[in-house]
C-alpha angles and dihedrals in degrees: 000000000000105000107253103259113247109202129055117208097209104188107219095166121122139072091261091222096168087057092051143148092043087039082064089089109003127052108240092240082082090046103104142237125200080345092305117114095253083235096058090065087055090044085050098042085062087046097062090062104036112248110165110198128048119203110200115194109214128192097202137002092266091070096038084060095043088062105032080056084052100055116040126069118283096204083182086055097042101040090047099050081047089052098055098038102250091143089159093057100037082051084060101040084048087047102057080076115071113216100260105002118143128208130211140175137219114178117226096203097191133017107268094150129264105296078053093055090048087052091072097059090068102109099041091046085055105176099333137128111243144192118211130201140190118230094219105056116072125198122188125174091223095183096068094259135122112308124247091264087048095058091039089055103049079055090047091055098049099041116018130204123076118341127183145185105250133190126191125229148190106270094242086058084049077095108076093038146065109269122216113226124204083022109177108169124215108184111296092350130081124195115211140192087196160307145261132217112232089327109208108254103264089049104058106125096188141009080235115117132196095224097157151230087139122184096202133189112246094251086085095077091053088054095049094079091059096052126109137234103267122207098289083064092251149102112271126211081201097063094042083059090054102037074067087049103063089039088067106272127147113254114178133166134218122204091208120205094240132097129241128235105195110205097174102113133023094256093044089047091057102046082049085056097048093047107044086044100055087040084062113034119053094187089058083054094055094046089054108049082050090050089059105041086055091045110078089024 
């Protein structure tokens, strides 16, 4: 059995454009969903399966202090929710910490892509195994079961290598994604040789598609080095994954049983709100339904 990964590398580099205005001044991992920070479901996500180091990527010293305020304790907060008797805030405000967690920082000092930003974790990741996740994409099991790192982890114990959270699309959307190549699905696992980064059209070898979390081998950061600039002009933690791959690494995808909130753009960000809302929160659903019969009246 392949020993549980214990650090996650969470990119948080990057000027966020298609979140401005409100990215002007705060990085979009504070902007919320369903009134959580977007970047504490990725923190709890790690928690439930007891990863002990984070690794956040910055770009410049404002976000690095954004995240090292958020999360430390704040004893004036704490003392003076305890002090007027708001227990169910001063529970939120102690639970944004995970009991044990650790959290480190590796600066990206310009914008090489995302292989590029794991790449300076390195030395904070050492020899170890690692799962990296993206802030912006949300995955919640809403049906009570295992989360998407869960389900990620009992694959990654029985096979090794390098083990993803897939989706499958229509062939015209292949596009915009990671394709896996030599698919062969088995259940709610699919074995790859490889993976290519937005293949044109007429390209895509599957309707497969590389989404994250990854839990990755630490050879990876060994390969990154060696990896070339893809379409978008940068270095592609994608195409890392696949050069492995075709060295004779394990890839292998898992269609976990959760949903996906994407937070990547405004628009995104706010159809993630109202469904995930109204998912939760049976009163808001109520209000709603009433809100629209009443609305074209």
């Amino acid at each position: 059995m392949n020993k549980k990964p214990e650090v996650c590398v969470i990119p948080v580099a990057g000027l966020s454009t298609r979140n401005l205005p409100t990215t002007k001044v705060l990085h979009k991992g504070f902007l919320t969903l369903n009134n959580l920070p977007i970047i504490q479901y990725a923190v709890d996500a790690c928690a439930e399966i007891g990863v002990k180091e984070i690794v956040f990527v910055y770009s410049d010293q404002s976000c690095r202090h954004l995240f090292e305020n958020y999360y430390k304790k704040n004893e004036w907060l704490e003392n003076h929710l305890r002090e007027k008797g708001k227990f169910d805030l001063l529970e939120a405000v102690e639970k944004i910490i995970p009991e044990g967690m650790k959290f480190s920082f590796a600066e990206q000092s310009e914008p090489r892509g995302n292989g590029h930003a794991v790449l300076m974790a390195k030395d904070i990741v050492g020899k170890r195994d690692f799962i990296v996740m993206w802030a912006d994409d949300v995955y919640i099991n809403t049906h009570g079961g295992k989360g998407v790192l869960r389900q990620l982890l009992d694959v990654y114990e029985q096979e090794g290598g390098m083990v993803e959270n897939i989706m499958e699309f229509p062939r015209e959307q292949m596009v915009r994604y990671g394709a896996l190549i030599g698919a062969v699905r088995d259940g709610r696992i699919v074995r790859a040789k490889g993976k290519i980064e937005k293949p044109p059209l007429n390209e895509v070898p599957s309707n497969y598609a590389s989404m994250g979390p990854y839990i990755l081998p630490n050879e990876i950061m060994d390969i990154l080095p060696e990896v070339k600039k893809g379409t978008n002009g940068e270095i592609n933690l994608a195409d890392a994954t696949g050069l492995a791959a075709q060295r004779g690494m394990k890839l292998t995808g898992v269609l976990c049983d959760v949903t996906r909130f994407d937070c990547g753009t405004n628009a995104d960000l706010a159809k993630a709100n109202l469904r995930l809302s109204l998912m939760e929160n049976p009163e808001l659903r109520a209000y709603c339904k009433d809100l629209l019969d009443n609305m074209f009246v």
